[in-house]
Each structure stands twice: as C-alpha cells, then as structure tokens.
N, C-alpha and C positions, 0 to 999 in steps of 0.2 A: 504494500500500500504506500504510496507518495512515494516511489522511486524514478521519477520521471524526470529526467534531468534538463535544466534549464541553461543557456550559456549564458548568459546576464542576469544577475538581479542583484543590485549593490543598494543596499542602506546604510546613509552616513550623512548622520544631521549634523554632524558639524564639517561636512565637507565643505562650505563655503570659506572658513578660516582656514587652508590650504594645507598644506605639505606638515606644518608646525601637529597640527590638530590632528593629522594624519596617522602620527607618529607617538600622540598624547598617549599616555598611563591609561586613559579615561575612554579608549576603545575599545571595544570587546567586539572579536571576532565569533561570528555564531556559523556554524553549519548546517544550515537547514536544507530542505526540498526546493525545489522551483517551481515555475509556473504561478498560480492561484496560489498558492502554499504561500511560498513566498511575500506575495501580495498580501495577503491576509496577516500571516506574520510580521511584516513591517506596520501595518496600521492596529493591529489587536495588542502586540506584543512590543513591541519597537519604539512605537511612538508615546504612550503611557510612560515605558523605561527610561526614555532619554528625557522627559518630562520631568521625571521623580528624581532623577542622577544628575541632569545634565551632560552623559556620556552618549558618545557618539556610537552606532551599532555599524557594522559592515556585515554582510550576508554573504556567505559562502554558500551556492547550490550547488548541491550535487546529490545522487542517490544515498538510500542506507550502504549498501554495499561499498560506493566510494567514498563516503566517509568513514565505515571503518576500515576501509584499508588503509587512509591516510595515518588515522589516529595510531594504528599496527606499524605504519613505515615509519614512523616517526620516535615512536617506543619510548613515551613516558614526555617528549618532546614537542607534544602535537605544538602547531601555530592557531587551533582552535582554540576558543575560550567555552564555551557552550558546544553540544551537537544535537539535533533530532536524528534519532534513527528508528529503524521498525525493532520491535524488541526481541529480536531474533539476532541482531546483530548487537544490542547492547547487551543482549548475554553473552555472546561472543568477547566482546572488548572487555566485560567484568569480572569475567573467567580468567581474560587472562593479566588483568589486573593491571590495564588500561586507564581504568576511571578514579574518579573521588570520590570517596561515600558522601552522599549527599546528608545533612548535619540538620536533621528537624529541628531541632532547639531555634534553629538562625534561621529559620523561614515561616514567618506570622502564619501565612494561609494554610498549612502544613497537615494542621487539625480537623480541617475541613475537606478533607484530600479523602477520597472512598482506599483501605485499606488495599484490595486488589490492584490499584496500579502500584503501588514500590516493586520495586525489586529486589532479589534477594541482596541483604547489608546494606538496604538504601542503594547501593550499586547506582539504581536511574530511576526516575519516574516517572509515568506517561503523563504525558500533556494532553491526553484526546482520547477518546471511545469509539473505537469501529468494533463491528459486529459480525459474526455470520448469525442471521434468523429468518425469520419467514417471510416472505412478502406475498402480495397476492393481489389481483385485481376486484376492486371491489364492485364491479358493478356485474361481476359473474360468482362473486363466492358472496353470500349470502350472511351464512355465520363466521365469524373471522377466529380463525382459528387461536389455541390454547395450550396448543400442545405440539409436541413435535409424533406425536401419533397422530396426530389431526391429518397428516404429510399422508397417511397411509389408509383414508378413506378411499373404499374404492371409485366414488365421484372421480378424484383427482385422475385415474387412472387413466395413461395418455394425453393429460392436461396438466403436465408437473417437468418442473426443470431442476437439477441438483446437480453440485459440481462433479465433475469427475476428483480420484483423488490426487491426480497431479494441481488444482486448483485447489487455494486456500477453504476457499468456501465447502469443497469436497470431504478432503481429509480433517476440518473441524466439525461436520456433520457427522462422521463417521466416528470421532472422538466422543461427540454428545451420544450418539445412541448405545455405542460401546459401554460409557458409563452406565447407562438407564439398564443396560443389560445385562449387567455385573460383570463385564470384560476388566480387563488390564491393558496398561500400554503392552505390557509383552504378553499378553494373547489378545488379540481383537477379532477372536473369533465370534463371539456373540451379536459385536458391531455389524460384521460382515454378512454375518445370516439373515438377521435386521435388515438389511440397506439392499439386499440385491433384488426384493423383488419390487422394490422400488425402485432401482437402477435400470432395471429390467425393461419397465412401463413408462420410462421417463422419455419425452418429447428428443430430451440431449442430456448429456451429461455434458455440461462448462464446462471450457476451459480457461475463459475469458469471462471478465464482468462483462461485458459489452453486448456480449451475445445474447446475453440475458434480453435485452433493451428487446431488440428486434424481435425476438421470441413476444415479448409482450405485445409490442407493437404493433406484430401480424393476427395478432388474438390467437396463436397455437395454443397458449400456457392462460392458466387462471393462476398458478402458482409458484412459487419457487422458493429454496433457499439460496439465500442470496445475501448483498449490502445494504444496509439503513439507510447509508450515505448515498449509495449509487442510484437506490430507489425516491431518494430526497431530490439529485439532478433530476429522473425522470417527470417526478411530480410537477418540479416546474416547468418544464420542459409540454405539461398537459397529461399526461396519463395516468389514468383514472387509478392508481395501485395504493395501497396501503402498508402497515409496517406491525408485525405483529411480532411480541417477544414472549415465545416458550415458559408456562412455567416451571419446568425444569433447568431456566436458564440458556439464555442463548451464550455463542463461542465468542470471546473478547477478544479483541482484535487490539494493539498499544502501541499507536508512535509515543515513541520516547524522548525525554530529555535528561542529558549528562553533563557532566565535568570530566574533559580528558584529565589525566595527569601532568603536568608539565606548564597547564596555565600559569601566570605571574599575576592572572585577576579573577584569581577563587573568589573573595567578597565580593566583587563586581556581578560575576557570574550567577552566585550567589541569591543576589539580589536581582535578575534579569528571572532566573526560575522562576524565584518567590511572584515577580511579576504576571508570569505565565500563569502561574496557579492560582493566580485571584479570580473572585467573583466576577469582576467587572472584564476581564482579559477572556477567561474564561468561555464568558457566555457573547462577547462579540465575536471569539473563531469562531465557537462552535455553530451561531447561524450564520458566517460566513461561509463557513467550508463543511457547513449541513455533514455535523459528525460529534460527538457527544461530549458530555462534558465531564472530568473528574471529580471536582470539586461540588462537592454533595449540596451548597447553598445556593446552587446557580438555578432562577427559575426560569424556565424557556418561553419562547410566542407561543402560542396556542398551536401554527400551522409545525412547529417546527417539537415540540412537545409531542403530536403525535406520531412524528417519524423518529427521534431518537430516544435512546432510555430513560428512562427515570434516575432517580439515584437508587429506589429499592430495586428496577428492575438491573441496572448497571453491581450493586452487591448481589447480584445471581447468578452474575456472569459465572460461567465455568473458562479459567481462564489454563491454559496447556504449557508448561515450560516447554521453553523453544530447545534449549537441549538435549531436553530429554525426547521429543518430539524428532530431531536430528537422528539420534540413535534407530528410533522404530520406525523409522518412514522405508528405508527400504525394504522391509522387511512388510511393511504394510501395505506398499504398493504390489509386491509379487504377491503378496495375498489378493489383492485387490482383482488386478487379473487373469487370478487362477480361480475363485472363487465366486466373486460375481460376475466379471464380463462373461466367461464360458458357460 
C-alpha cells in the first residue's frame, strides 16, 4: 500500500531564506510516499509542524521498499530524520535494529493512540488504518453483511470477488478465516478448506485492487473482499458500494512511522510524530486520503464514518506480524494451489 513512487515532491517552508536555512539544525528530513500521499502529508502533517516549531520539512518520496533499503545502506547513518513505511518493512528495519524506540513519555497524543498500531518495543507506529473487509454494492445486497460467513451465502455465488493469495487482500482473508477455524500460521489447513469453495465460485480471484473497480462497475460482483480506502475512491468517483466491517474483525493493514538511527534530530523528529498522531492531523489525512485513523478521539464526516472504522471496530482488527507472515507465505501459497485452485 503507498508504494508508488513519485520523482518530485519537496517541502521546505523555509526555502525562501536560501542555502543558510537549507542547511539549518531546524530541518528535518522525512521519507514519505508520493503522489497524493505526499500532498496530503505536506498540508495534514507539515504544515501544523513547521507552524508549532518553526522548522522547515523536506520530503523525501520514494517507496517502503526504497526506503528501507536506504535506511539498510546507510547502517545506523541514514540522512532520514522520520520514514513512513508499510509495516512489513519497519519490521524489517527493527529487526535488525535500524530504528529508535519511539519514547511514549515525550509524545502528548501517545494515550490516545488505539494499542494495535505500536510495534513490537515501540520499534514504529502506524500513522493510518487500511483494511482488508467487505464491501458490496448496495443497491443489489439488501442486508449488509456481519460477518465474514455472510461471504458464503449461496446468493453470493458467482457474484463474489476475493483476492487471490499472491494479493494482500487474498492471503489476509485466508488468515481471518484460518483463525475462525482454529488453524495456525503453521497449518492453514482449516483456512484453506474454508476458502476454496469460495474460491471456486468466485467471479476472479484479484490480483490487483483495481480490478476490483471494473468488476463493480460492469455489475458482475455485488460483493467483494477488498479496501475501505479503494472502495472510498470508488464512492466518489459514483458507485453505489458500501463498507462493511466483520464482527470477527477485519485484517489491519499499517503504514508506519519511525526514527532511523543515526538522526542528529530525535527531539525534532520526535515532535513531527507526536504531530502526526494528533486529533487534528489525524482526522485531516484521514479524509484526505479516505483511510483510517489511529488515534481513538478523532471523530469522522458522516460520508467518511461510514467507509472507514471506528475506533471499536479498528480495536478488532486482527492485525498479522509481517515476519512471521514472511516465514508461512511460501508454504501457504503451494498450499494454496494445491488445494484450492485444483
């Protein structure tokens, strides 16, 4: 999620005072995403900070992946002050002991932060709630579903879309039902028994969010598991779909925010998080880039309240370590196509 790499996007409010200002104590370089991301980031996050500090921000875009391979080449050195990354890769970086434990004590909003996003040792905290859960059009599904067995009425049948398990959306469905079924990461046997004759009946197994889109859009699918966020584009975009969150919990999805090692502006840095994690920063991403919020006081619009979680439904989330998730994927995938596609 947000890997999409942008070649420009520079914030730097005190670029007008030149080279001097450039060069100030009082910049903090952040690695974020590009595109919208970006955008959003500079006005939600950015522009509050350099308000509260008077320090100037600069934006580094680039994916999770190439930022942590910078923060990796660079080995305790980075030239980042802040990173977002998807948390698959800040377990990566805190694994191998990359980052800063991030210091609840020194961050006000800290209290108000839903438990699910830290990471293991404070390691990083996510800044944002993506999803895998249900969506569905509502002007063909009647009762809106409750469940993730709702997925497996035979109505749905031939009128249903799920990821495949090389898609996120895929292999985190296959983790929720696994649970409900009393599976383990190291047997997902009961997951797979579950999931295939769903698999089976399905319209497509995803491999892309996008495809999703057009599947709604031709009217093939009344249903799908899918993104909150992707189904929030749609919405605006006109299509008649809605956003329904399992109560068994739907799969937590965590871009994240960290401290490389090796900054010279930990309290800077510090204080840009704490920034991110307020109420007010908060809840302008999250209806800017229609995607959820962590911080459990943030109350949402009405349009935008019913596409992404709550804070009780967000403490439901069934949230999957990305390492250990690492380990079983191959293993889950040749299951996958030995057992359900056959």
């Amino acid at each position: 999620m947000f890997r999409k790499f942008a070649l420009t996007t520079t914030v730097a409010a005190a670029a007008a005072l030149g080279p001097i200002a450039a060069a100030s104590a009082q910049e903090l370089v952040v690695g974020a995403f590009g595109g919208s991301f970006a955008d959003n980031v500079e006005t939600c996050y950015v522009q509050p900070f350099t308000q509260a500090t008077g320090a100037s921000v600069l934006l580094k875009p680039a994916s999770s992946a190439q930022h942590a391979a910078s923060v990796r080449a660079t080995a305790g050195q980075s030239d980042m002050d802040v990173v977002f990354a998807d948390d698959a890769f800040a377990v990566q970086m805190a694994n191998e002991g990359l980052l800063v434990p991030l210091d609840r004590a020194t961050l006000a909003n800290a209290p108000d932060i839903i438990e699910g996003a830290w990471g293991k040792g404070d390691a990083y905290v996510a800044a944002m709630l993506g999803a895998t859960t249900i969506v569905y059009n509502k002007d063909t599904v009647a009762t809106p579903p409750s469940s993730w067995n709702d997925l497996f009425d035979p109505k749905y049948e031939g009128r249903i879309t799920i990821g495949d398990v090389s898609a996120t959306a895929g292999w985190q469905f296959l983790a929720a039902l696994n649970q409900m079924e009393g599976g383990t990461l190291q047997d997902p046997g009961p997951g797979l028994a579950k999931i295939k004759p769903l698999a089976q009946s399905a319209v497509l197994l995803h491999t892309q969010a996008d495809q999703v889109v057009s599947l709604f859009e031709r009217g093939e699918i009344d249903i799908a598991v899918w993104y909150p966020d992707r189904a929030g584009v749609a919405i605006k975009g006109g299509l008649p779909l809605a956003v329904a969150y399992p109560q068994e919990g739907a799969v937590g999805i965590r871009p994240t925010i960290s401290i490389p090692k090796g900054t010279q502006q930990q309290e800077l840095a510090l204080k840009f998080i704490d920034t991110v994690l307020s109420v007010e920063a908060q809840k302008c991403f999250s209806e800017a880039q229609v995607i959820g919020p962590v911080n459990s006081k943030v109350v949402l619009s009405d349009d935008l309240a019913s596409i992404l979680p709550s804070a009780e439904q967000a403490g439901q989330m069934l949230f999957l370590d990305p390492a250990e998730m690492a380990v079983v994927m191959p293993d889950w995938t040749r299951r996958w196509q030995r057992e359900v596609l056959r």
